[in-house]
N, C-alpha and C positions, 0 to 999 in steps of 0.2 A: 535335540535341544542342548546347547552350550548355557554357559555362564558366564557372561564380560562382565570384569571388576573396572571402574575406574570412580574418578573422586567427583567433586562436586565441580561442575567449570569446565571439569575434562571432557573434550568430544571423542568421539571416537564413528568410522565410517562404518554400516555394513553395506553387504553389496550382494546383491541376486546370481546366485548360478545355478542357472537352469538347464538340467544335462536327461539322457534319455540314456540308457543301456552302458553311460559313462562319458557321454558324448557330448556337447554342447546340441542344444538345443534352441527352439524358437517359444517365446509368448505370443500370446493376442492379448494385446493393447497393455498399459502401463503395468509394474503392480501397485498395489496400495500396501501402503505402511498406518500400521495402529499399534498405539503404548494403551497398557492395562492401565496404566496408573500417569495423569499427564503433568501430576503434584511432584512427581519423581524424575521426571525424562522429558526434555523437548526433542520431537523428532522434526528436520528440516530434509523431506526427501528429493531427489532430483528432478529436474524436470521430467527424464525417462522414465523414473520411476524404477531403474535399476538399482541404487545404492540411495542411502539414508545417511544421515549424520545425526548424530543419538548424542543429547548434551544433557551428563546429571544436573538437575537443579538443586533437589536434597537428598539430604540420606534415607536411605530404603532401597528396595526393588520393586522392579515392573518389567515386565513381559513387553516384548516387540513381536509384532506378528507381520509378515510379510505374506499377503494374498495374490494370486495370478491365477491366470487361465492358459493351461497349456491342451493336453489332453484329457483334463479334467480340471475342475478348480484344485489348485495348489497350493498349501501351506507352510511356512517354516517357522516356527518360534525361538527366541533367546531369551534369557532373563540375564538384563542389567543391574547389575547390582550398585549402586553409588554408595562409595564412603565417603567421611569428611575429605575436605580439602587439606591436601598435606603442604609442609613445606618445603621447598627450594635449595632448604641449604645442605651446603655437602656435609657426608659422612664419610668420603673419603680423598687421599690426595693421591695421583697420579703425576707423571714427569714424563715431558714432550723434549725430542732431542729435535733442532731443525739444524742443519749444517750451513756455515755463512762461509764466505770466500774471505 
């Protein structure tokens, strides 16, 4: 189980990889994706049911659980954490050289 930080607004993908002895491997049929909490996270997952896109709505956390059927039923979890929405503006300045004729 990891911990993805991101803000309110911010999406972020996850994505299924399902391996056997290190190997990639096969499912039976899609997986299902489920948020603990659905006040904190909208999850919009793909048609395959390979990979998810997880968008904070507010601040907290909530669990993503990703379910399949390989050789057994299979589980993975992460906890999303959303913070506020931050801002855009810079904190610092860099300098780009492009060369003209």
């Amino acid at each position: 189980m990891a911990d993805i930080d991101i803000s309110v607004g911010q999406k972020v993908t996850l994505s299924v990889v399902p391996t056997t002895s290190n190997l990639d491997a096969e499912l039976v049929g899609p997986p299902k994706w489920t948020a603990a909490d659905t006040s904190i996270i909208y999850l919009a997952p793909s048609d395959d049911g390979r990979s998810c896109v997880v968008t904070g709505k507010s601040i907290g956390s909530s669990d993503v659980t990703v379910s399949a059927t390989g050789a057994s039923t299979l589980t993975a979890t992460d906890t999303i954490i959303v913070t506020a929405a931050t801002s855009n503006l810079a904190t610092a300045l860099d300098l780009s050289a492009e060369q003209i004729d």
